[in-house]
C-alpha positions, 0 to 999 in steps of 0.5 A: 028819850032815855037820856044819854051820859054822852049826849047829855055831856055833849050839850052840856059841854056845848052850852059851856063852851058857848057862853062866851061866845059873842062877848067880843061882839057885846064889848066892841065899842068898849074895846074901840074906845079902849084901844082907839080902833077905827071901824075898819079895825074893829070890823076885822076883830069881829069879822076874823072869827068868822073867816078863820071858822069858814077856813078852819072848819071844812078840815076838823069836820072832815077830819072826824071821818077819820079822827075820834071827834071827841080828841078833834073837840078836846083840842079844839075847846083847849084852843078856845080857852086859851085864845080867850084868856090870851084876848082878856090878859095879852091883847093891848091892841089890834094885832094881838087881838085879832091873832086871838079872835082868828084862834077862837074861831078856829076853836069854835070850829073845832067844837060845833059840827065835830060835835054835832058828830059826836052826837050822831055817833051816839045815837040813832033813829028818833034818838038821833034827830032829838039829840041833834035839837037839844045840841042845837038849843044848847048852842043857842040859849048860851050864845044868846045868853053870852051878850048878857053876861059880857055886858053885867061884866064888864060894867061890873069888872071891866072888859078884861073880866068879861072874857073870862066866862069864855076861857071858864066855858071852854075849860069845863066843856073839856072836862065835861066830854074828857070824862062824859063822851065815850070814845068812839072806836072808827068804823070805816066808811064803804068804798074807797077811801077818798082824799081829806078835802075832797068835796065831790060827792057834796056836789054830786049830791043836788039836795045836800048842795042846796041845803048847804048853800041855804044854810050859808047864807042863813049863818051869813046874816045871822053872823053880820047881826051878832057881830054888829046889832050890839053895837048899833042898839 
Protein backbone atom coordinates (compact mmCIF):
# COMPACT_ATOMS: atom_id res chain seq x y z
CA UNK A 1 0.00 0.00 0.00
CA UNK A 2 1.48 3.70 -1.05
CA UNK A 3 1.35 5.29 2.24
CA UNK A 4 -0.96 7.74 2.77
CA UNK A 5 -0.08 11.40 4.70
CA UNK A 6 -3.81 11.57 5.82
CA UNK A 7 -4.14 7.74 6.61
CA UNK A 8 -0.79 7.76 8.36
CA UNK A 9 -1.69 11.14 10.31
CA UNK A 10 -4.91 9.54 11.23
CA UNK A 11 -3.67 6.14 12.94
CA UNK A 12 -0.99 8.02 14.36
CA UNK A 13 -3.31 10.36 15.92
CA UNK A 14 -5.54 7.62 17.07
CA UNK A 15 -2.77 5.38 18.74
CA UNK A 16 -2.06 9.06 20.64
CA UNK A 17 -5.49 9.90 21.66
CA UNK A 18 -5.83 6.28 23.03
CA UNK A 19 -2.97 6.11 25.54
CA UNK A 20 -4.64 6.95 28.02
CA UNK A 21 -7.63 5.46 27.29
CA UNK A 22 -8.13 2.72 30.33
CA UNK A 23 -5.80 4.74 32.85
CA UNK A 24 -9.02 5.48 35.02
CA UNK A 25 -9.75 1.80 34.91
CA UNK A 26 -5.80 0.73 35.76
CA UNK A 27 -6.38 3.37 38.90
CA UNK A 28 -9.76 2.26 40.35
CA UNK A 29 -8.72 0.92 43.28
CA UNK A 30 -6.27 3.76 43.73
CA UNK A 31 -8.70 6.37 43.27
CA UNK A 32 -11.42 4.18 45.66
CA UNK A 33 -9.24 4.14 48.47
CA UNK A 34 -8.31 7.88 47.42
CA UNK A 35 -11.47 9.29 47.54
CA UNK A 36 -13.34 6.45 49.67
CA UNK A 37 -15.87 5.34 47.13
CA UNK A 38 -18.02 2.31 47.45
CA UNK A 39 -18.41 -0.02 44.72
CA UNK A 40 -21.24 1.25 43.56
CA UNK A 41 -19.70 4.63 42.90
CA UNK A 42 -16.54 3.49 41.25
CA UNK A 43 -18.82 1.45 38.98
CA UNK A 44 -20.43 4.45 37.81
CA UNK A 45 -16.94 6.18 37.31
CA UNK A 46 -16.05 3.48 34.95
CA UNK A 47 -19.30 2.75 33.56
CA UNK A 48 -20.09 6.78 32.66
CA UNK A 49 -17.60 6.56 30.01
CA UNK A 50 -19.24 4.03 28.29
CA UNK A 51 -22.86 5.10 28.55
CA UNK A 52 -22.34 8.90 27.76
CA UNK A 53 -20.21 6.80 24.07
CA UNK A 54 -23.28 4.89 23.74
CA UNK A 55 -25.18 8.37 23.87
CA UNK A 56 -23.06 10.37 22.45
CA UNK A 57 -21.93 8.46 19.35
CA UNK A 58 -25.03 7.78 17.34
CA UNK A 59 -25.18 11.96 16.80
CA UNK A 60 -21.11 12.93 16.01
CA UNK A 61 -20.90 9.46 13.62
CA UNK A 62 -24.00 10.76 11.98
CA UNK A 63 -23.08 14.10 11.74
CA UNK A 64 -20.07 13.34 9.67
CA UNK A 65 -22.86 12.81 6.80
CA UNK A 66 -22.93 16.15 6.85
CA UNK A 67 -19.73 17.71 8.76
CA UNK A 68 -16.21 17.45 7.52
CA UNK A 69 -15.01 14.60 10.30
CA UNK A 70 -11.89 16.12 10.45
CA UNK A 71 -13.73 19.38 12.59
CA UNK A 72 -16.13 16.43 14.42
CA UNK A 73 -12.53 14.86 15.47
CA UNK A 74 -10.75 18.07 16.02
CA UNK A 75 -13.55 18.86 18.43
CA UNK A 76 -14.14 15.79 19.94
CA UNK A 77 -10.00 15.14 20.87
CA UNK A 78 -9.82 18.99 22.33
CA UNK A 79 -12.79 17.72 24.80
CA UNK A 80 -10.97 14.52 25.27
CA UNK A 81 -7.74 16.41 26.49
CA UNK A 82 -9.46 18.62 28.67
CA UNK A 83 -11.70 16.15 30.50
CA UNK A 84 -8.63 14.18 31.42
CA UNK A 85 -6.48 17.20 32.73
CA UNK A 86 -9.83 18.19 34.55
CA UNK A 87 -10.00 14.57 36.02
CA UNK A 88 -6.17 14.50 37.21
CA UNK A 89 -6.31 18.39 38.74
CA UNK A 90 -10.08 19.38 39.37
CA UNK A 91 -11.72 15.85 40.57
CA UNK A 92 -11.74 15.72 44.54
CA UNK A 93 -14.49 13.24 44.21
CA UNK A 94 -17.24 11.46 42.92
CA UNK A 95 -19.33 14.11 41.16
CA UNK A 96 -16.72 16.07 39.43
CA UNK A 97 -15.04 12.99 38.50
CA UNK A 98 -17.93 11.36 37.13
CA UNK A 99 -18.83 14.77 35.04
CA UNK A 100 -15.30 14.40 33.71
CA UNK A 101 -15.24 10.69 32.79
CA UNK A 102 -19.08 11.12 31.21
CA UNK A 103 -16.95 13.99 28.98
CA UNK A 104 -13.95 11.65 27.91
CA UNK A 105 -16.56 9.22 26.61
CA UNK A 106 -18.12 11.66 24.62
CA UNK A 107 -14.87 12.74 23.36
CA UNK A 108 -13.88 9.19 22.46
CA UNK A 109 -16.92 9.00 20.74
CA UNK A 110 -16.21 11.79 18.71
CA UNK A 111 -12.79 10.23 17.66
CA UNK A 112 -13.41 6.70 16.87
CA UNK A 113 -16.03 5.83 14.16
CA UNK A 114 -15.62 9.92 12.59
CA UNK A 115 -12.28 8.81 12.44
CA UNK A 116 -12.56 5.78 10.95
CA UNK A 117 -14.77 8.01 8.40
CA UNK A 118 -12.11 9.71 7.78
CA UNK A 119 -10.41 7.02 6.65
CA UNK A 120 -12.71 5.96 4.30
CA UNK A 121 -13.05 9.26 2.88
CA UNK A 122 -9.33 8.89 2.03
CA UNK A 123 -9.12 5.89 0.57
CA UNK A 124 -10.58 3.50 -1.72
CA UNK A 125 -10.78 -0.43 -2.89
CA UNK A 126 -7.96 -2.80 -1.13
CA UNK A 127 -6.35 0.61 0.16
CA UNK A 128 -9.34 1.10 1.99
CA UNK A 129 -9.82 -2.20 3.92
CA UNK A 130 -5.69 -2.05 4.94
CA UNK A 131 -6.12 1.50 6.05
CA UNK A 132 -9.26 0.48 8.20
CA UNK A 133 -6.84 -2.54 9.77
CA UNK A 134 -4.00 -0.53 10.66
CA UNK A 135 -6.66 2.45 12.41
CA UNK A 136 -8.08 -0.60 14.08
CA UNK A 137 -4.57 -1.97 15.22
CA UNK A 138 -3.40 1.62 16.34
CA UNK A 139 -6.40 1.67 18.40
CA UNK A 140 -5.77 -1.47 20.16
CA UNK A 141 -1.96 -1.69 20.79
CA UNK A 142 -2.52 2.19 22.50
CA UNK A 143 -5.32 1.01 24.76
CA UNK A 144 -3.47 -2.01 25.46
CA UNK A 145 -0.54 -0.19 26.26
CA UNK A 146 -2.71 2.44 28.40
CA UNK A 147 -3.06 0.18 31.48
CA UNK A 148 0.70 -0.16 31.34
CA UNK A 149 1.77 3.11 31.23
CA UNK A 150 -1.27 4.51 33.96
CA UNK A 151 0.28 1.73 36.48
CA UNK A 152 4.37 2.81 36.13
CA UNK A 153 2.88 6.30 36.66
CA UNK A 154 1.05 6.35 39.22
CA UNK A 155 3.56 4.39 41.26
CA UNK A 156 6.19 6.61 40.25
CA UNK A 157 4.23 10.06 40.28
CA UNK A 158 1.15 9.33 41.89
CA UNK A 159 -2.43 8.96 40.25
CA UNK A 160 -2.93 12.46 39.28
CA UNK A 161 0.23 12.33 36.89
CA UNK A 162 -1.01 9.10 35.51
CA UNK A 163 -3.90 10.98 33.76
CA UNK A 164 -1.47 13.11 32.22
CA UNK A 165 -0.31 10.62 29.20
CA UNK A 166 -4.36 10.96 28.13
CA UNK A 167 -4.76 15.02 28.06
CA UNK A 168 -0.75 14.89 26.16
CA UNK A 169 -2.46 12.12 23.68
CA UNK A 170 -5.40 13.63 23.00
CA UNK A 171 -3.68 17.32 22.61
CA UNK A 172 -0.87 15.59 19.83
CA UNK A 173 -3.75 13.74 18.20
CA UNK A 174 -5.04 17.24 17.33
CA UNK A 175 -2.01 18.74 16.28
CA UNK A 176 -1.22 15.82 14.27
CA UNK A 177 -4.89 15.62 12.05
CA UNK A 178 -4.97 19.84 12.47
CA UNK A 179 -1.81 19.70 10.10
CA UNK A 180 -1.95 15.67 8.37
CA UNK A 181 -5.66 15.13 7.19
CA UNK A 182 -6.90 17.21 4.39
CA UNK A 183 -9.95 18.59 4.53
CA UNK A 184 -12.51 16.92 2.76
CA UNK A 185 -14.99 18.77 0.84
CA UNK A 186 -18.74 17.17 1.21
CA UNK A 187 -19.95 15.11 -1.67
CA UNK A 188 -23.90 14.61 -1.34
CA UNK A 189 -25.28 11.60 -0.81
CA UNK A 190 -27.96 10.16 -3.56
CA UNK A 191 -31.77 10.70 -2.58
CA UNK A 192 -33.26 12.69 -0.58
CA UNK A 193 -31.84 14.13 2.49
CA UNK A 194 -32.87 12.27 5.21
CA UNK A 195 -33.20 13.41 9.15
CA UNK A 196 -29.80 13.60 11.31
CA UNK A 197 -31.18 10.59 13.61
CA UNK A 198 -33.04 8.58 11.20
CA UNK A 199 -32.26 5.04 11.69
CA UNK A 200 -34.35 3.01 9.09
CA UNK A 201 -32.61 2.13 6.48
CA UNK A 202 -30.23 0.55 9.26
CA UNK A 203 -33.05 -1.52 10.10
CA UNK A 204 -34.36 -2.04 6.73
CA UNK A 205 -31.01 -3.27 5.80
CA UNK A 206 -30.96 -7.27 7.89
CA UNK A 207 -26.94 -8.05 7.24
CA UNK A 208 -25.79 -4.45 8.40
CA UNK A 209 -28.36 -5.06 11.47
CA UNK A 210 -26.84 -8.26 12.30
CA UNK A 211 -23.62 -7.33 12.03
CA UNK A 212 -24.29 -4.29 14.26
CA UNK A 213 -25.81 -6.17 17.08
CA UNK A 214 -22.98 -8.53 16.85
CA UNK A 215 -20.55 -6.06 17.03
CA UNK A 216 -22.63 -4.60 20.32
CA UNK A 217 -22.39 -7.15 22.15
CA UNK A 218 -18.74 -7.81 21.43
CA UNK A 219 -17.95 -4.06 22.72
CA UNK A 220 -20.37 -4.87 25.58
CA UNK A 221 -18.05 -7.78 27.17
CA UNK A 222 -14.76 -6.45 26.20
CA UNK A 223 -15.91 -3.11 27.66
CA UNK A 224 -17.07 -4.94 31.27
CA UNK A 225 -13.29 -6.78 30.98
CA UNK A 226 -11.32 -3.44 30.50
CA UNK A 227 -13.36 -1.54 33.13
CA UNK A 228 -13.02 -4.26 35.82
CA UNK A 229 -10.49 -7.16 34.90
CA UNK A 230 -7.57 -4.62 36.28
CA UNK A 231 -9.08 -4.34 39.42
CA UNK A 232 -9.85 -7.83 40.24
CA UNK A 233 -5.94 -9.26 39.01
Amino acid sequence: MTLNRGVVAMCAAQACAQIGAFSVAALLLTLISAWSLSNTEAGWISGIYYAAYTVVVPLLSSLTDRVDPKRVYLGSVALTAVAFAGFAWVATGFWAALMFRALMGAGWAGSYMPGLKALSDLTEGPQQSRAVAAHASAVGVSGALSFGIAGAVNAWLGWHWALVPGALGAALAFVLVLVGLPARPLRAAPGPRRALLDFRPVFRNRSALAYSIAYCVHTWEMSALRGWGSSHF
